[in-house]
HTML snippet that shows the backbone in 3Dmol.js (N, CA, C, O; Angstrom):
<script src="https://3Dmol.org/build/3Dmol-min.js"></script>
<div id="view" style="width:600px;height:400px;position:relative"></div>
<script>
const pdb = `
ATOM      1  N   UNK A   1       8.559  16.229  15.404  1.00  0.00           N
ATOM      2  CA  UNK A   1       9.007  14.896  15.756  1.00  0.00           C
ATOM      3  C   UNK A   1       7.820  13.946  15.617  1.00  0.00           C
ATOM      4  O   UNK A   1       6.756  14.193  16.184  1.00  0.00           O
ATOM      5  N   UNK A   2       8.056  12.540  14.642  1.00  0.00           N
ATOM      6  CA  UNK A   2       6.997  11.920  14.924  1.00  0.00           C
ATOM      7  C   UNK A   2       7.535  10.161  15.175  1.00  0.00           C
ATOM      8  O   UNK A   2       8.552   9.622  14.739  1.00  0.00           O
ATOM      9  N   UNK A   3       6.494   9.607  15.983  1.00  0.00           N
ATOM     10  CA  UNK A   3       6.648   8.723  16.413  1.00  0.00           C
ATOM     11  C   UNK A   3       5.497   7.145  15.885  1.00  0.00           C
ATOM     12  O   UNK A   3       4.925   7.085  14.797  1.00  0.00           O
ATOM     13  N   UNK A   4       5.449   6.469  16.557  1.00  0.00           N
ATOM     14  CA  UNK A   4       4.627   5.235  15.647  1.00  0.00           C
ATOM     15  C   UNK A   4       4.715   5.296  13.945  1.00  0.00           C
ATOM     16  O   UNK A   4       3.783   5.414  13.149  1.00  0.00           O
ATOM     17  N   UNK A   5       5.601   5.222  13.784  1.00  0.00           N
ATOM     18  CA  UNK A   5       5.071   5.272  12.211  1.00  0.00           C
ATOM     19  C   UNK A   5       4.777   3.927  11.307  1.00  0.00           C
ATOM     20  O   UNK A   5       5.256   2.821  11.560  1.00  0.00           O
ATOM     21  N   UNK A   6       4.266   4.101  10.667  1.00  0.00           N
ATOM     22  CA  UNK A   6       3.831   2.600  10.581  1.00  0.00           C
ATOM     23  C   UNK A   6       3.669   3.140   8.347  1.00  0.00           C
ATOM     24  O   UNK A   6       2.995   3.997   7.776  1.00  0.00           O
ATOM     25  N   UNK A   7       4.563   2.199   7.879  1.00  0.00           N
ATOM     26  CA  UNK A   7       4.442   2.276   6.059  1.00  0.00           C
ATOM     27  C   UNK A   7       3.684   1.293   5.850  1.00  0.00           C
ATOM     28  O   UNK A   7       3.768   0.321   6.600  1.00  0.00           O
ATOM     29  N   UNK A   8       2.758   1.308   4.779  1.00  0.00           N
ATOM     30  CA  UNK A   8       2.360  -0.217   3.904  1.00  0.00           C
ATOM     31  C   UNK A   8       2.350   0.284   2.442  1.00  0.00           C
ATOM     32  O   UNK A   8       2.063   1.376   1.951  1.00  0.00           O
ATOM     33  N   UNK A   9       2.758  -0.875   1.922  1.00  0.00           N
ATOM     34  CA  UNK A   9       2.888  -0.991   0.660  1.00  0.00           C
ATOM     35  C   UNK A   9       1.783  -1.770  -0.015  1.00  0.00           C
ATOM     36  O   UNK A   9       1.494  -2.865   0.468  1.00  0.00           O
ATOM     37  N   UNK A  10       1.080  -1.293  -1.164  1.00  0.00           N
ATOM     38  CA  UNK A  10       0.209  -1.574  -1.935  1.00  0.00           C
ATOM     39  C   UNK A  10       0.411  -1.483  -3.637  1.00  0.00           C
ATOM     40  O   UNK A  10       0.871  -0.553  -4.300  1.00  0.00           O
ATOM     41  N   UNK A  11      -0.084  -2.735  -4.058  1.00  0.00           N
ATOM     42  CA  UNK A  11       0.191  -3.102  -5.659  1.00  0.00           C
ATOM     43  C   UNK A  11      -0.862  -3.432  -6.011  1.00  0.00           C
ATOM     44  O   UNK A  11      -1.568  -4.306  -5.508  1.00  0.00           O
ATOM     45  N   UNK A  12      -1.183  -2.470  -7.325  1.00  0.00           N
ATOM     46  CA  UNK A  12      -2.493  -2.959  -7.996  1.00  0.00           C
ATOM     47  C   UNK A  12      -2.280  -3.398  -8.982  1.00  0.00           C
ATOM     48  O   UNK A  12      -1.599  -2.637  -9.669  1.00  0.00           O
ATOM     49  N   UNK A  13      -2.664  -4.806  -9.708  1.00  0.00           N
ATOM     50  CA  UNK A  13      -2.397  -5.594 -10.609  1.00  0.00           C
ATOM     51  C   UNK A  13      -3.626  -6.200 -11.325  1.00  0.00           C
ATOM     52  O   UNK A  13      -4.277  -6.927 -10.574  1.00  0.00           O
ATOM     53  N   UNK A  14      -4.111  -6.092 -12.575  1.00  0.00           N
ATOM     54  CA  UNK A  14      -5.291  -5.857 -13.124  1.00  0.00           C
ATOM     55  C   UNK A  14      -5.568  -7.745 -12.920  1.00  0.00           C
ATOM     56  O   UNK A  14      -4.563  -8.388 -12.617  1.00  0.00           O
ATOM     57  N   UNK A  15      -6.661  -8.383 -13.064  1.00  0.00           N
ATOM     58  CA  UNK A  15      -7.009  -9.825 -13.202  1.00  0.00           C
ATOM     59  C   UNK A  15      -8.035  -9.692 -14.451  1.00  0.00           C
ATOM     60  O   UNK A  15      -8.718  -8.700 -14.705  1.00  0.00           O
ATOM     61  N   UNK A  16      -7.991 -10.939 -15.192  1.00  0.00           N
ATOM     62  CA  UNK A  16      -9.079 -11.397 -15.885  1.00  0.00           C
ATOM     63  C   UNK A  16      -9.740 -12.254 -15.802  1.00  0.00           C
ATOM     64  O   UNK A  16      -9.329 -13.295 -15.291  1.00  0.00           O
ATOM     65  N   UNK A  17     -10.887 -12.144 -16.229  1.00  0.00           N
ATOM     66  CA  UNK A  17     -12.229 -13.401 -16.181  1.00  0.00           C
ATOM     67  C   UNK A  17     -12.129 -13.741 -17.488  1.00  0.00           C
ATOM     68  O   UNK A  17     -12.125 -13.023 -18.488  1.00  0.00           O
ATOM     69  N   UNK A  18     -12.034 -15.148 -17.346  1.00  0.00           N
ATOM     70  CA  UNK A  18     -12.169 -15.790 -18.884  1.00  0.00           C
ATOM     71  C   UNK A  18     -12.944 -16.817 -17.871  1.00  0.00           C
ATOM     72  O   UNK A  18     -13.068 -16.662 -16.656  1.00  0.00           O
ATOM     73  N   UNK A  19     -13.622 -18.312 -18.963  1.00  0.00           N
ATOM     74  CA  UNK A  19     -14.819 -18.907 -18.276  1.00  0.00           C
ATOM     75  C   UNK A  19     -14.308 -19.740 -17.474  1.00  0.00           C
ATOM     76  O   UNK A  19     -13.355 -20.464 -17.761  1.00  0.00           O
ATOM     77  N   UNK A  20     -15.008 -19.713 -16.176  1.00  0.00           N
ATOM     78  CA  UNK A  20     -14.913 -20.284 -15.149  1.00  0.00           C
ATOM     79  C   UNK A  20     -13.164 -20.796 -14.078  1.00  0.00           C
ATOM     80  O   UNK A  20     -12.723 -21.753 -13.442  1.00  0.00           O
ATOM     81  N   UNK A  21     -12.686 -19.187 -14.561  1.00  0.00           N
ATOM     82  CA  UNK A  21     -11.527 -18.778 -13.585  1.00  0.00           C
ATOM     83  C   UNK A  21     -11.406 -17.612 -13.612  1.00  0.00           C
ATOM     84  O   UNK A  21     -12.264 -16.926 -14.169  1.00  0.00           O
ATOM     85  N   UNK A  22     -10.138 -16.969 -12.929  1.00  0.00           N
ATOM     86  CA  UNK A  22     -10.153 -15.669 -12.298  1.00  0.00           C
ATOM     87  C   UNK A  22      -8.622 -15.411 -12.314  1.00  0.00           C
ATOM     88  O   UNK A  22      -8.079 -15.688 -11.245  1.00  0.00           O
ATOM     89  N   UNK A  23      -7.632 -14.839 -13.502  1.00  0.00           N
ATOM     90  CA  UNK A  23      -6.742 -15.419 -12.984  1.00  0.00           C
ATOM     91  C   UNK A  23      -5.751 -13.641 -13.522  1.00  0.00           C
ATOM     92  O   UNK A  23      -6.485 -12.707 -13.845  1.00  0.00           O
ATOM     93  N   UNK A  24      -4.843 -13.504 -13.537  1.00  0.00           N
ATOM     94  CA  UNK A  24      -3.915 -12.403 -13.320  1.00  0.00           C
ATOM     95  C   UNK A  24      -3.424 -11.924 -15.214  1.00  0.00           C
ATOM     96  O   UNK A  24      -2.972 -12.776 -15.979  1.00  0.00           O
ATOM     97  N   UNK A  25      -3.653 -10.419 -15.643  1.00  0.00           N
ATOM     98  CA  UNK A  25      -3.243 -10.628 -16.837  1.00  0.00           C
ATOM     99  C   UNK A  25      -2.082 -10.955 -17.485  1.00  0.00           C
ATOM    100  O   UNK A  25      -1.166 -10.546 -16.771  1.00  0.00           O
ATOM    101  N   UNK A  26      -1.614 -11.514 -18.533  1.00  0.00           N
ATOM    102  CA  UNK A  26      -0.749 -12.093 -19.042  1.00  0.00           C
ATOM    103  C   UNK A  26       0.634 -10.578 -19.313  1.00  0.00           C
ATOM    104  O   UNK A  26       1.793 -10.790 -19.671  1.00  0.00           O
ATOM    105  N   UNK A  27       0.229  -9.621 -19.109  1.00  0.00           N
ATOM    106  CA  UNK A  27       1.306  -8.628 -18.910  1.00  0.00           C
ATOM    107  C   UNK A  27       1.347  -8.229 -17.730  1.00  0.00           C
ATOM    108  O   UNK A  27       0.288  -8.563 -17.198  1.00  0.00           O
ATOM    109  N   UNK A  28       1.919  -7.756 -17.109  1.00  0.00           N
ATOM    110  CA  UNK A  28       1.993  -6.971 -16.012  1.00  0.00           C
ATOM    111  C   UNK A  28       2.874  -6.082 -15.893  1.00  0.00           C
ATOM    112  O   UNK A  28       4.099  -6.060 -15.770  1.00  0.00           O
ATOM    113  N   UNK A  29       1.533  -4.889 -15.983  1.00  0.00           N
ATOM    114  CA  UNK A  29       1.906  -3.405 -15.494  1.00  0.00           C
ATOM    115  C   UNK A  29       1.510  -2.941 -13.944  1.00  0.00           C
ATOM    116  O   UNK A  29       0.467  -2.506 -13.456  1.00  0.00           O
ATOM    117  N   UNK A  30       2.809  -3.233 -13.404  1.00  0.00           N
ATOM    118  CA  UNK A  30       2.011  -2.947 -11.616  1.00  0.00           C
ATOM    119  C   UNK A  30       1.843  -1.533 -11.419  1.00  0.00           C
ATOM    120  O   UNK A  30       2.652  -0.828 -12.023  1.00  0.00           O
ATOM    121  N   UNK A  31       1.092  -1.033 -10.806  1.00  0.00           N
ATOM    122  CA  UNK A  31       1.260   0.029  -9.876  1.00  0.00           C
ATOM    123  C   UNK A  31       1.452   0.266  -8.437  1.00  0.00           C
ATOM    124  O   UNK A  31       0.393   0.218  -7.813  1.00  0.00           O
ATOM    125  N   UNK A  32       2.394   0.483  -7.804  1.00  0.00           N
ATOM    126  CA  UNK A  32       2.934   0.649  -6.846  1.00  0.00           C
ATOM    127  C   UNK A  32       2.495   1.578  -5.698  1.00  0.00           C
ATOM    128  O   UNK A  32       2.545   2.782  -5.949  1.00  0.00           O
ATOM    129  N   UNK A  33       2.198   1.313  -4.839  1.00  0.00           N
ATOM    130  CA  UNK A  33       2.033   2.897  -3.921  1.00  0.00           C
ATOM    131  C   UNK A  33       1.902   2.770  -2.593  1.00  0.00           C
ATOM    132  O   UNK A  33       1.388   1.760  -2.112  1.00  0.00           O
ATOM    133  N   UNK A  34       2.551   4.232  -1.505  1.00  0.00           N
ATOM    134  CA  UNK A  34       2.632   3.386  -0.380  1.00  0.00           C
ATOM    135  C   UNK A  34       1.847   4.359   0.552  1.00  0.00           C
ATOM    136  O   UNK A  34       1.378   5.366   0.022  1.00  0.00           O
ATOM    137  N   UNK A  35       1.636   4.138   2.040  1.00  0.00           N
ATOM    138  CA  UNK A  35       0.670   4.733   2.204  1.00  0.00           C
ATOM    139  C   UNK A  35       1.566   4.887   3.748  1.00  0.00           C
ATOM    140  O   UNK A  35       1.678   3.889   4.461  1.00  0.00           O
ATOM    141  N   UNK A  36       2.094   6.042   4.113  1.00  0.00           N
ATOM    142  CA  UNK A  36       2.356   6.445   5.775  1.00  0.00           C
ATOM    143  C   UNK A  36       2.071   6.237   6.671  1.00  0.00           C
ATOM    144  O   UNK A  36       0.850   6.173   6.527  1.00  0.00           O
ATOM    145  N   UNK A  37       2.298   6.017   7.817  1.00  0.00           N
ATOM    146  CA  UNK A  37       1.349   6.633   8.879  1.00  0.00           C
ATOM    147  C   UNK A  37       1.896   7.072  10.350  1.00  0.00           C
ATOM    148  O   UNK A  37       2.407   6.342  11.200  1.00  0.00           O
ATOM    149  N   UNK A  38       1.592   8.762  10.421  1.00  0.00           N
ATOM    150  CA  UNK A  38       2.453   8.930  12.362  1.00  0.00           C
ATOM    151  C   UNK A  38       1.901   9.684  12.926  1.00  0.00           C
ATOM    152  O   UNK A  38       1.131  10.519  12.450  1.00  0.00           O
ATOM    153  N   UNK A  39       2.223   9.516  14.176  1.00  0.00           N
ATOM    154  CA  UNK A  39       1.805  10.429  14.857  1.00  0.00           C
ATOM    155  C   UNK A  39       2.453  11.719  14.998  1.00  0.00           C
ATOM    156  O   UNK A  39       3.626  11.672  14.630  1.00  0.00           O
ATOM    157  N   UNK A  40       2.082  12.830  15.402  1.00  0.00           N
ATOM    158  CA  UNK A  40       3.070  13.625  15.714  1.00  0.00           C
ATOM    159  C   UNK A  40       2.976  13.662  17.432  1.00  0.00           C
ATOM    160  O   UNK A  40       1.959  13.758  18.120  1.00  0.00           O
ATOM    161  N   UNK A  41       4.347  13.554  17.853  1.00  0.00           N
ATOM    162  CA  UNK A  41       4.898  13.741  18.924  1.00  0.00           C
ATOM    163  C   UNK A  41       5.111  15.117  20.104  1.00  0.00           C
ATOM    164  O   UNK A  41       6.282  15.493  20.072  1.00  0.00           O
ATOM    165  N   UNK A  42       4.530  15.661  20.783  1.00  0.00           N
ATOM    166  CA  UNK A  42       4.535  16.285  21.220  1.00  0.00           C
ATOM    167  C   UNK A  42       5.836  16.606  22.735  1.00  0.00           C
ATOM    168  O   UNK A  42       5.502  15.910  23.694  1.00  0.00           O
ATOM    169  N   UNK A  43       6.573  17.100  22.906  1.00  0.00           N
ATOM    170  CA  UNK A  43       7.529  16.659  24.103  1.00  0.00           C
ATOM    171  C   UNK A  43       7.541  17.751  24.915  1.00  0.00           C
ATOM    172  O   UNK A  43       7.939  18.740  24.300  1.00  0.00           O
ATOM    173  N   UNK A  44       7.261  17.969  26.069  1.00  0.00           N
ATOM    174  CA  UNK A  44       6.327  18.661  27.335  1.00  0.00           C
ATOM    175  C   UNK A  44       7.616  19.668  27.564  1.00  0.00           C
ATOM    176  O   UNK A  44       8.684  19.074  27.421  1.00  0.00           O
ATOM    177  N   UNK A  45       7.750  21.198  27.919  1.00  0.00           N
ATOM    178  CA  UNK A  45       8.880  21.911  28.519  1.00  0.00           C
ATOM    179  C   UNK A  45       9.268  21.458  29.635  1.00  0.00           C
ATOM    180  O   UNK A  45       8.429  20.866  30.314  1.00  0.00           O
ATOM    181  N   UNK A  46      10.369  21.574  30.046  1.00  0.00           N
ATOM    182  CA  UNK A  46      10.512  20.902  31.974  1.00  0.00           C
ATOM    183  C   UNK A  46      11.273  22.413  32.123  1.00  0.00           C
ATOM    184  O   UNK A  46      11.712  22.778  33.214  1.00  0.00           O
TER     185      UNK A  46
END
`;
const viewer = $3Dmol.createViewer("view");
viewer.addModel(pdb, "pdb");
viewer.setStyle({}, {cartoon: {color: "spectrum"}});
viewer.zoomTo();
viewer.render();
</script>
């Protein structure tokens, strides 16, 4: 059993430098990926 779980999502998307800007390439190939997170839950005998 797990509890807190907490997802984030992350996209990596390449940028280019051309002179004097910074700006995103003219294709876009994203990569996607997500990243978990829990605890595991422990629940006591009674």
């Amino acid at each position: 059993l797990f509890g807190m779980v907490e997802v984030e999502e992350l996209m990596l998307r390449p940028y280019k430098a051309v002179a004097a800007r910074l700006r995103p390439m003219d294709r876009m190939v994203a990569h996607t990926g997500y990243l978990i997170f829990a605890r595991s839950v422990v629940q006591e005998s009674l």
